[in-house]
C-alpha positions as a Markdown table, in Angstrom:
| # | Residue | x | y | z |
|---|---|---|---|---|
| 1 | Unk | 16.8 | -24.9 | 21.7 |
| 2 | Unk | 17.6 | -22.7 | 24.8 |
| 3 | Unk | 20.6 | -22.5 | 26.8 |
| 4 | Unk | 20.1 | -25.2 | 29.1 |
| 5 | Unk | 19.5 | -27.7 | 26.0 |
| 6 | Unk | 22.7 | -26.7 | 25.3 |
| 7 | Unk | 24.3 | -27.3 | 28.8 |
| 8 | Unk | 23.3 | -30.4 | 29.2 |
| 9 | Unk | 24.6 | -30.9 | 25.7 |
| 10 | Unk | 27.5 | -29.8 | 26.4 |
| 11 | Unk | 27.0 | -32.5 | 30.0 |
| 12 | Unk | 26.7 | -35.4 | 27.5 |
| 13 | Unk | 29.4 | -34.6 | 25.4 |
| 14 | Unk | 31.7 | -34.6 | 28.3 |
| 15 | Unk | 30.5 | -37.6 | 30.1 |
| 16 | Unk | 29.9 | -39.5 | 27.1 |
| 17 | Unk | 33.7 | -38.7 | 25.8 |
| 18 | Unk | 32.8 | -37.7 | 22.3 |
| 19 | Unk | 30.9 | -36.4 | 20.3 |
| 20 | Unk | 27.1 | -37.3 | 20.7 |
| 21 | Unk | 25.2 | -39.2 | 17.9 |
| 22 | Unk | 22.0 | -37.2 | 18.3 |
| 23 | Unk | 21.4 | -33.7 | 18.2 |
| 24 | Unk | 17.8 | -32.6 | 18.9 |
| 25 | Unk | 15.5 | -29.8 | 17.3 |
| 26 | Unk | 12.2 | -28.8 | 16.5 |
| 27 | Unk | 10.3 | -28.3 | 13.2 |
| 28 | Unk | 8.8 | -25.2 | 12.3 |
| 29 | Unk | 6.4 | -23.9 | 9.4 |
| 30 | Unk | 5.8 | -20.7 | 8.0 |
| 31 | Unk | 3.2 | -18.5 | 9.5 |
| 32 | Unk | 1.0 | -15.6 | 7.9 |
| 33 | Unk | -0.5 | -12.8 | 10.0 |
| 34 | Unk | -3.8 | -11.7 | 8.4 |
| 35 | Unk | -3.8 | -8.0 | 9.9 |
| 36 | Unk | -6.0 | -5.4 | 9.2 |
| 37 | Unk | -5.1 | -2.3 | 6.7 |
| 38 | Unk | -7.6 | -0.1 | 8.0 |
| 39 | Unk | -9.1 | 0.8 | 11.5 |
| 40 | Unk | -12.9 | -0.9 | 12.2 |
| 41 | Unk | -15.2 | -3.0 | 14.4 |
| 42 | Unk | -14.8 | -7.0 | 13.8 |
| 43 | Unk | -18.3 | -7.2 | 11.9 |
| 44 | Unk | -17.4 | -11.0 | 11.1 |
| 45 | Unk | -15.3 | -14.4 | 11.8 |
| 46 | Unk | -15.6 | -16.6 | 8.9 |
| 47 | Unk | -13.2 | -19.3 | 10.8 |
| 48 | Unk | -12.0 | -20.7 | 13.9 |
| 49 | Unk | -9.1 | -22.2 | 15.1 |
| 50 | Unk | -7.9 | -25.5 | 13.5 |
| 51 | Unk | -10.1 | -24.8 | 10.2 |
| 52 | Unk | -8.2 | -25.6 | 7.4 |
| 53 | Unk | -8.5 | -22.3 | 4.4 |
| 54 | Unk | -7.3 | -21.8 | 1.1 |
| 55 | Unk | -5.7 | -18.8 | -0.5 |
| 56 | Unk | -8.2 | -15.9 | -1.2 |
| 57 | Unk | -10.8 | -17.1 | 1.4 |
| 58 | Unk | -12.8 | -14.4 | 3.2 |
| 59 | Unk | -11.7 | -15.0 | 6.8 |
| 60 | Unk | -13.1 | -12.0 | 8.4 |
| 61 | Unk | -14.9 | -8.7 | 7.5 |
| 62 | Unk | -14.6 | -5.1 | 9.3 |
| 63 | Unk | -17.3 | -2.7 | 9.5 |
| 64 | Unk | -15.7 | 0.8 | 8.8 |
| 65 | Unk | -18.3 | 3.6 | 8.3 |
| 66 | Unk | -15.9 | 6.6 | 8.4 |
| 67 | Unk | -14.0 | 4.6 | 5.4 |
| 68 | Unk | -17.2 | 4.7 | 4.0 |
| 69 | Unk | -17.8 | 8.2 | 4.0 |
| 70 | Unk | -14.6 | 9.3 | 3.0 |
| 71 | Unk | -15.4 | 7.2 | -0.1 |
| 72 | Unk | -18.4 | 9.1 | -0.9 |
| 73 | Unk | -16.5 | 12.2 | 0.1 |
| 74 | Unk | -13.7 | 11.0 | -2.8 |
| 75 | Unk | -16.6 | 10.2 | -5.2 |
| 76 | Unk | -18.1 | 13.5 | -4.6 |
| 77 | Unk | -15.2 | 15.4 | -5.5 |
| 78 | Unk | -14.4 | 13.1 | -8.5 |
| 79 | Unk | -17.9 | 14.5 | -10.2 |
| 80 | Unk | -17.1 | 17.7 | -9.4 |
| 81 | Unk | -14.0 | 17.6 | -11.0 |
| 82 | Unk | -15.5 | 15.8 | -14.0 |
| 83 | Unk | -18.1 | 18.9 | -14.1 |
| 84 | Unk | -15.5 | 21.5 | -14.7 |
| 85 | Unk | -13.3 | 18.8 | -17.2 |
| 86 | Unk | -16.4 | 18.8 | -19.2 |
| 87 | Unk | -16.7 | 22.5 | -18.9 |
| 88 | Unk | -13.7 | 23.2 | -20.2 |
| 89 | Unk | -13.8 | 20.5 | -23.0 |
| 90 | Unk | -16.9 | 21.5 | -24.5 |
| 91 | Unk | -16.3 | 25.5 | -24.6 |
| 92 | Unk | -18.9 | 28.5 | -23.8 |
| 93 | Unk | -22.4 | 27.5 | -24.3 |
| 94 | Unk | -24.4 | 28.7 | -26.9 |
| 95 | Unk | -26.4 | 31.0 | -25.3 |
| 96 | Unk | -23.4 | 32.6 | -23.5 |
| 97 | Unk | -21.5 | 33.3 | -26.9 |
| 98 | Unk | -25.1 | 35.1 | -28.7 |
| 99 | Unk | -25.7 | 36.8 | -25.1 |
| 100 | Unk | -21.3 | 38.1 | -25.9 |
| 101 | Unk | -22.2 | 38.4 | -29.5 |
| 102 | Unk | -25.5 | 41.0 | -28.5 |
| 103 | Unk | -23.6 | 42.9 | -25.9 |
| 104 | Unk | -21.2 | 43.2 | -28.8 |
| 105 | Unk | -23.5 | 44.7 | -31.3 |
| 106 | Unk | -25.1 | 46.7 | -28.8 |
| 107 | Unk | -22.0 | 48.3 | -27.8 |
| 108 | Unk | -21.0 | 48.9 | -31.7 |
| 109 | Unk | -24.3 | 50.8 | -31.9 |
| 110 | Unk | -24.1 | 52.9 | -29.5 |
| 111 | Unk | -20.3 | 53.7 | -30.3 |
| 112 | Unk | -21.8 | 54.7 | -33.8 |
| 113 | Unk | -24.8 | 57.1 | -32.6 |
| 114 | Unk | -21.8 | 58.9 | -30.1 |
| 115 | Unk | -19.8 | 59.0 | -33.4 |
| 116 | Unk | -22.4 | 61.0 | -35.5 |
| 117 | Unk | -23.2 | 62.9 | -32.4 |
| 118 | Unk | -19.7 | 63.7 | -32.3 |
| 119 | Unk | -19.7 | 64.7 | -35.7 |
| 120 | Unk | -22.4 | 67.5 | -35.7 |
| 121 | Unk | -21.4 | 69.0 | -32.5 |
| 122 | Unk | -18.3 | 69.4 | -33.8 |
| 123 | Unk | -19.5 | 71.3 | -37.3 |
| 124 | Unk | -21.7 | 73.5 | -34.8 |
| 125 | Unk | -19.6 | 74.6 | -32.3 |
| 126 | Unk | -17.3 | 75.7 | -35.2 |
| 127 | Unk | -20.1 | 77.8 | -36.6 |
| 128 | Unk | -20.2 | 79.0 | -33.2 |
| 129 | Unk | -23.8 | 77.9 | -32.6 |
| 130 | Unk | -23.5 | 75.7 | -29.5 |
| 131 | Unk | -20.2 | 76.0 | -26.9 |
| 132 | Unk | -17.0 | 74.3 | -26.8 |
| 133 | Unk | -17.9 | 72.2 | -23.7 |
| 134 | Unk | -20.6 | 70.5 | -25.3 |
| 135 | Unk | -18.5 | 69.5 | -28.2 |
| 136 | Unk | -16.0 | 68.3 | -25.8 |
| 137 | Unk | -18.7 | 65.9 | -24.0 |
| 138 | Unk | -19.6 | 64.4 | -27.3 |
| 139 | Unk | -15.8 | 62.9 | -27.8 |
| 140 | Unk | -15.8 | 61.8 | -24.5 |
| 141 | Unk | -18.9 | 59.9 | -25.1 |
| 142 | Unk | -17.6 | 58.9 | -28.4 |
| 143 | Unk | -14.1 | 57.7 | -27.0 |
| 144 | Unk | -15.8 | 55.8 | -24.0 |
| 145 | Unk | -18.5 | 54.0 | -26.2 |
| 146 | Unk | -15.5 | 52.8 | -28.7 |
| 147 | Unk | -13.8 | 51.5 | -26.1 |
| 148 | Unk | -16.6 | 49.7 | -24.7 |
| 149 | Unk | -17.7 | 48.2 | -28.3 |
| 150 | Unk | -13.6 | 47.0 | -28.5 |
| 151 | Unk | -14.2 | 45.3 | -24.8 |
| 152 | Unk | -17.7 | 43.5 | -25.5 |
| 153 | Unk | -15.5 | 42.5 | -29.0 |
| 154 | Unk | -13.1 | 40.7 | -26.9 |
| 155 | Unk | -15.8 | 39.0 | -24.5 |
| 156 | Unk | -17.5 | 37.8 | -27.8 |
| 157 | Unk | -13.9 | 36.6 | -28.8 |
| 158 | Unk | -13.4 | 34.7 | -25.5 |
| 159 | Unk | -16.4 | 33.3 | -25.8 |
| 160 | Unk | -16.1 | 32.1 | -29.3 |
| 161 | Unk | -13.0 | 29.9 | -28.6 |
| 162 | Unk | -13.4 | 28.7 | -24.8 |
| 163 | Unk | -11.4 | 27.6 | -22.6 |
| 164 | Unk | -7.7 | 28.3 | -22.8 |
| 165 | Unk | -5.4 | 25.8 | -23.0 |
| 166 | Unk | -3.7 | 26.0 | -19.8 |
| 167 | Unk | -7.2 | 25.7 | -18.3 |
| 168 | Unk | -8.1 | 22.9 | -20.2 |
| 169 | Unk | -5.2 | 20.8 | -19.0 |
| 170 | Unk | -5.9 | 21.6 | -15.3 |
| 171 | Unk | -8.7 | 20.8 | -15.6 |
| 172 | Unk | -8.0 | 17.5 | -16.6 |
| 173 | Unk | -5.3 | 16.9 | -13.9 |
| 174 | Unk | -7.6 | 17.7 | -11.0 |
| 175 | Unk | -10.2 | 15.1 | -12.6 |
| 176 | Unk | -6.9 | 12.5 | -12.6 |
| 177 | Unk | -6.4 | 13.4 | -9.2 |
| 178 | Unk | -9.9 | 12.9 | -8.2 |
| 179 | Unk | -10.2 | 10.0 | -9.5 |
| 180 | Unk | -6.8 | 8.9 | -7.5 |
| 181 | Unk | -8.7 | 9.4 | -4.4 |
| 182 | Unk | -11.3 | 7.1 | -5.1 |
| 183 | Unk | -9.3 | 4.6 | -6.0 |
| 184 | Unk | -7.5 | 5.2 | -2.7 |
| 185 | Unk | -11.0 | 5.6 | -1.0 |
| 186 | Unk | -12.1 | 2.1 | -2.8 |
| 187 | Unk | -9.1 | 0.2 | -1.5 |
| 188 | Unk | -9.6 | 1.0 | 1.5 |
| 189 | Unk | -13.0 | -0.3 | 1.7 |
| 190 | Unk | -11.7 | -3.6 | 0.2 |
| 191 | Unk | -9.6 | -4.1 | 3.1 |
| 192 | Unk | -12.2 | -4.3 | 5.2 |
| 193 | Unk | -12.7 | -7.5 | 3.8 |
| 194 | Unk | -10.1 | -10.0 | 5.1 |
| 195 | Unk | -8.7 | -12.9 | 2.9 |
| 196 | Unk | -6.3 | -15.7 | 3.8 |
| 197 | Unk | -3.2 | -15.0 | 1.4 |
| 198 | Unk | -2.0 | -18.9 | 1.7 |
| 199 | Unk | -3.5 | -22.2 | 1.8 |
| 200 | Unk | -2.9 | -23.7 | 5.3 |
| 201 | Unk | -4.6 | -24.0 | 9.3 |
| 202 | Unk | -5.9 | -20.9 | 11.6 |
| 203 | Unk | -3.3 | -21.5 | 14.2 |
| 204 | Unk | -4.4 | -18.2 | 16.7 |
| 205 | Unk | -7.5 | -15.9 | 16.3 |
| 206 | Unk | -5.9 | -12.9 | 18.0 |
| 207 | Unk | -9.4 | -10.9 | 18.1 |
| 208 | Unk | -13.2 | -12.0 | 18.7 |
| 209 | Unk | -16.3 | -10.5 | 16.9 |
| 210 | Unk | -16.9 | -6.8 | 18.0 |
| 211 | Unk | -13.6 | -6.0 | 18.6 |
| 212 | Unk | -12.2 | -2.7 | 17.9 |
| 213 | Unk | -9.0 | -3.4 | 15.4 |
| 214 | Unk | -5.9 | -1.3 | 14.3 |
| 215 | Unk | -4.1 | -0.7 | 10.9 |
| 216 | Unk | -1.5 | -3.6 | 11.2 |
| 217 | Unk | -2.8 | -5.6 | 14.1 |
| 218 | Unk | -3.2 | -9.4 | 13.5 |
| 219 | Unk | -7.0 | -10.5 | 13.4 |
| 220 | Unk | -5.5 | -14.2 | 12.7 |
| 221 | Unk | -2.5 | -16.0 | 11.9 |
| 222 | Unk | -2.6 | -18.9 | 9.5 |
| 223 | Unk | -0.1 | -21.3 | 9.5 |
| 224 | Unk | 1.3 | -23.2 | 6.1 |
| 225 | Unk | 2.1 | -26.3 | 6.4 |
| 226 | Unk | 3.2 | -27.0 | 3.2 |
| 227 | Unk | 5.9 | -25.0 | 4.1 |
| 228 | Unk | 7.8 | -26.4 | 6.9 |
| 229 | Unk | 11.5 | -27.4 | 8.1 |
| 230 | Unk | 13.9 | -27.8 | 11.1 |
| 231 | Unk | 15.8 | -26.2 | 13.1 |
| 232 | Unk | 18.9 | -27.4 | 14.6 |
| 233 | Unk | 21.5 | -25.1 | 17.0 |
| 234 | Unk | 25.3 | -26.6 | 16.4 |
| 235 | Unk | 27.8 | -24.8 | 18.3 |
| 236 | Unk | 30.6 | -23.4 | 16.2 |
| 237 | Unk | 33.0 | -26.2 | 17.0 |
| 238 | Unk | 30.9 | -28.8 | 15.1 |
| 239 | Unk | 29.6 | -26.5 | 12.6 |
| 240 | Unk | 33.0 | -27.1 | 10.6 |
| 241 | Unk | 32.2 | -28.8 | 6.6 |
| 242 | Unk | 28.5 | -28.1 | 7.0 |
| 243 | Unk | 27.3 | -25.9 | 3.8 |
| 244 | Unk | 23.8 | -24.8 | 2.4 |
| 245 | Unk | 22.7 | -27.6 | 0.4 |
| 246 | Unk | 24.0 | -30.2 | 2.1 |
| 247 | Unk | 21.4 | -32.8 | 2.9 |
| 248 | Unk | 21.0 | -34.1 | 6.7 |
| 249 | Unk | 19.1 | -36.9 | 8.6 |
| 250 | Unk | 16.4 | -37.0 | 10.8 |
| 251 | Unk | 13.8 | -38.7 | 12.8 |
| 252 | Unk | 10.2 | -37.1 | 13.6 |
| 253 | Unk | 9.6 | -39.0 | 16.8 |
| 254 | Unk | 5.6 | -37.4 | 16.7 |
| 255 | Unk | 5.3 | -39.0 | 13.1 |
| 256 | Unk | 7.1 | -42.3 | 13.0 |
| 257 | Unk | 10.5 | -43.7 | 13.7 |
| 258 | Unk | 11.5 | -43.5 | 10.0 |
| 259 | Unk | 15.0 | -41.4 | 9.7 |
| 260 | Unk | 14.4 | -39.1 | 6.3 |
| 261 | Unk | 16.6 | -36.5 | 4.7 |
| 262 | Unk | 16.5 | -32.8 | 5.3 |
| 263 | Unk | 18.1 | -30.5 | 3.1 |
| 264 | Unk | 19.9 | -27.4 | 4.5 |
| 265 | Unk | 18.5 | -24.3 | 2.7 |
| 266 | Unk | 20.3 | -21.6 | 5.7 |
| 267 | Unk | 23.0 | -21.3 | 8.0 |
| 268 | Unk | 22.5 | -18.3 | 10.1 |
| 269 | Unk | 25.3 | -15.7 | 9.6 |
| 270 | Unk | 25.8 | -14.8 | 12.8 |
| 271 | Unk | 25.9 | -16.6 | 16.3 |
| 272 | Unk | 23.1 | -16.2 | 18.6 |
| 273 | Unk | 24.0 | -16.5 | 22.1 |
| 274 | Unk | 27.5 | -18.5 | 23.8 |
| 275 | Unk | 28.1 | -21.0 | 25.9 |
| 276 | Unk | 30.9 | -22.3 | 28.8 |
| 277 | Unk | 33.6 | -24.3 | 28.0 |
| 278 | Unk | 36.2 | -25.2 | 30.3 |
| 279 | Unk | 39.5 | -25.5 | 29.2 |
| 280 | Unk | 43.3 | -26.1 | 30.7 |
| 281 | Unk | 45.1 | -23.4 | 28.8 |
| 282 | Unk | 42.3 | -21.0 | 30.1 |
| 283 | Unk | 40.2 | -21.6 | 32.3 |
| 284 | Unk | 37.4 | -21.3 | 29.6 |
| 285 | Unk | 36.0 | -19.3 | 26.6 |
| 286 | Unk | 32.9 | -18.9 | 25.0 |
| 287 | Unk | 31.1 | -20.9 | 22.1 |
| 288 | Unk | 28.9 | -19.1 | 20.4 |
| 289 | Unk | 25.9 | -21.4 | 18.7 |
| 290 | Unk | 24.7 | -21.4 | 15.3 |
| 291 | Unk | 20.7 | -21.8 | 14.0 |
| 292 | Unk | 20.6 | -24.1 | 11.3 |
| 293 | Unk | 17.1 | -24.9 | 9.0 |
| 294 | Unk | 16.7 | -28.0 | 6.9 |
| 295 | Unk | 13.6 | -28.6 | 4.7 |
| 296 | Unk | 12.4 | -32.2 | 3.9 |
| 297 | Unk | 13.3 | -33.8 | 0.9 |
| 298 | Unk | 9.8 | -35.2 | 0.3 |
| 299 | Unk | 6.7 | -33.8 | 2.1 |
| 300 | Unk | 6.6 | -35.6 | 5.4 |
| 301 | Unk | 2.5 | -36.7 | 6.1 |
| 302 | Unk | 1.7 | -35.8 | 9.6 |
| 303 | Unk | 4.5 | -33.0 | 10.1 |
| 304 | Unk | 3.2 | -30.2 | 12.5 |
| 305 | Unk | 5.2 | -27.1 | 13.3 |
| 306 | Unk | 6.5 | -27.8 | 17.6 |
| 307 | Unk | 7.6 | -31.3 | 17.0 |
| 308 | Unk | 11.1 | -32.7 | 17.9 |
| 309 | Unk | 13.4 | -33.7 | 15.3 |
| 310 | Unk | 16.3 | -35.9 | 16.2 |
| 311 | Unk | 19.4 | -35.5 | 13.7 |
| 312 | Unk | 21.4 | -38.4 | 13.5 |
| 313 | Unk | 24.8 | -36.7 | 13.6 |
| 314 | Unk | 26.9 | -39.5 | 12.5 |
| 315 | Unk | 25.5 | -39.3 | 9.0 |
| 316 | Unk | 26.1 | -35.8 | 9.2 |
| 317 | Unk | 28.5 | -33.9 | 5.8 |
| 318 | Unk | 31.9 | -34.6 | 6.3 |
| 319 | Unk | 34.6 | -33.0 | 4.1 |
């Protein structure tokens, strides 16, 4: 109800002396915005307007190749990742510990000919036969090939046990994060498929086939009409003795002239908009209007969401 419903209300009220014995409002019924996730191209419309759906029926489909790709793109890192989890699971390979192992033995070798070299240049350069210097060359070859066996030891060693640990267990969180992506990548490409999340009547298709769509924009809006009730705007001054619960009664003109109850399930906390009152103390002051919902008792046949409802205020709560 707007505010000239509620002037002329307020007209009645004061020709008629009292309070009036009708109040008038409107039914309404919840409505659900089936809005795209994702950007895309309206590939399909499953349904037009007025076509009844139930919950979890495709009503439209978007065509979303750059979702696509970054799907494969997610998929292609997720094999990767699995690659170097498997890696790391399984150890060295074979070949690469007896290629470690041969370096190994190579380098043990040729740390034992420097040693025996060593050995006899040693005994003759004491005997004076050959110069100090060449003795000298011998245990630097000898101390450089040692070192080398004691390096292609440890690379055998590495090889032996693998991966570390650490390694292991990153390797294993990239995989779980990989494998996050697809799953995001994958959920995305659900949503370009559309589904009605209620049972009820296309009220509005918003878009048309080949439309261009954004993340959040309605594509339709479905209304349920298994979910409906009434609203009702009381100014403050009759809204005293009226509480949640309470049941009041009304007439659908649209359906029938039958007067059914209508339970109050909300009382809005705060007024919406005020209107004049005269007065002789002064002058006036303002009345500020409350929005009141009722559900029926018992599913009313015929009920659509715009239709007036007539409360009969005389059978309203009194306390």
């Amino acid at each position: 109800m707007n505010r000239s419903l509620v002037l002329i209300w307020a007209l009645l009220l004061a020709a008629c002396g009292g309070e009036p014995s009708i109040i008038q409002g409107e039914t309404d019924a919840k409505q659900v915005r089936v809005a795209a996730k994702v950007p895309g191209r309206v590939d399909s419309l499953y349904v037009d307007e007025g076509d009844m759906v139930h919950r979890g029926q495709v009503v439209a489909t978007l065509d979303g190749p750059e979702i696509r790709a970054q799907a494969e793109q997610a998929m292609a890192a997720r094999d990767a990742a699995r690659a170097l989890r498997d890696k790391a699971r399984n150890g060295t390979r074979e070949e690469d510990i007896r290629a470690a192992q041969n370096n190994w033995l190579r380098a043990v070798a040729a740390a034992g000919i420097a040693e025996t070299t060593f050995a006899r240049l040693d005994r003759l350069q004491q005997e004076g036969v050959i110069p100090i210097q060449k003795r000298d060359e011998a245990e630097a070859t000898l101390r450089t090939t040692t070192e080398g066996a004691a390096a292609a030891r440890a690379q055998y060693d590495l090889a032996l046990a693998g991966a570390r640990p650490e390694d292991r267990a990153a390797a294993y969180a990239d995989l779980r994060r990989a494998e996050g992506k697809v799953a995001e990548a994958e959920s995305y490409v659900d949503e370009n498929v559309l589904r009605s999340a209620v049972d009820g009547q296309v009220m509005v298709k918003v878009v048309e086939q080949g439309e261009l769509v954004s993340p959040g924009l309605p594509v339709l809006t479905i209304v349920d009409l298994t979910d409906q009730w009434i609203t009702v705007n009381l100014r403050e001054d009759r809204l005293a003795g009226l509480r949640i619960g309470d049941t009041l009664f009304a007439t659908i003109p649209a359906v029938d002239k039958e007067t059914r109850p209508f339970r109050v399930y909300y009382i809005s906390p705060l007024g919406a908009f005020a209107t004049w009152r005269a007065t002789a103390e002064q002058g006036g002051f303002d009345v500020r209007t409350f929005e009141i919902r009722a559900r029926p008792i018992q599913q009313v046949e015929g009920l659509r969401p715009g239709m007036s409802a007539l409360v009969d205020w005389r059978r309203r709560p009194r306390r």
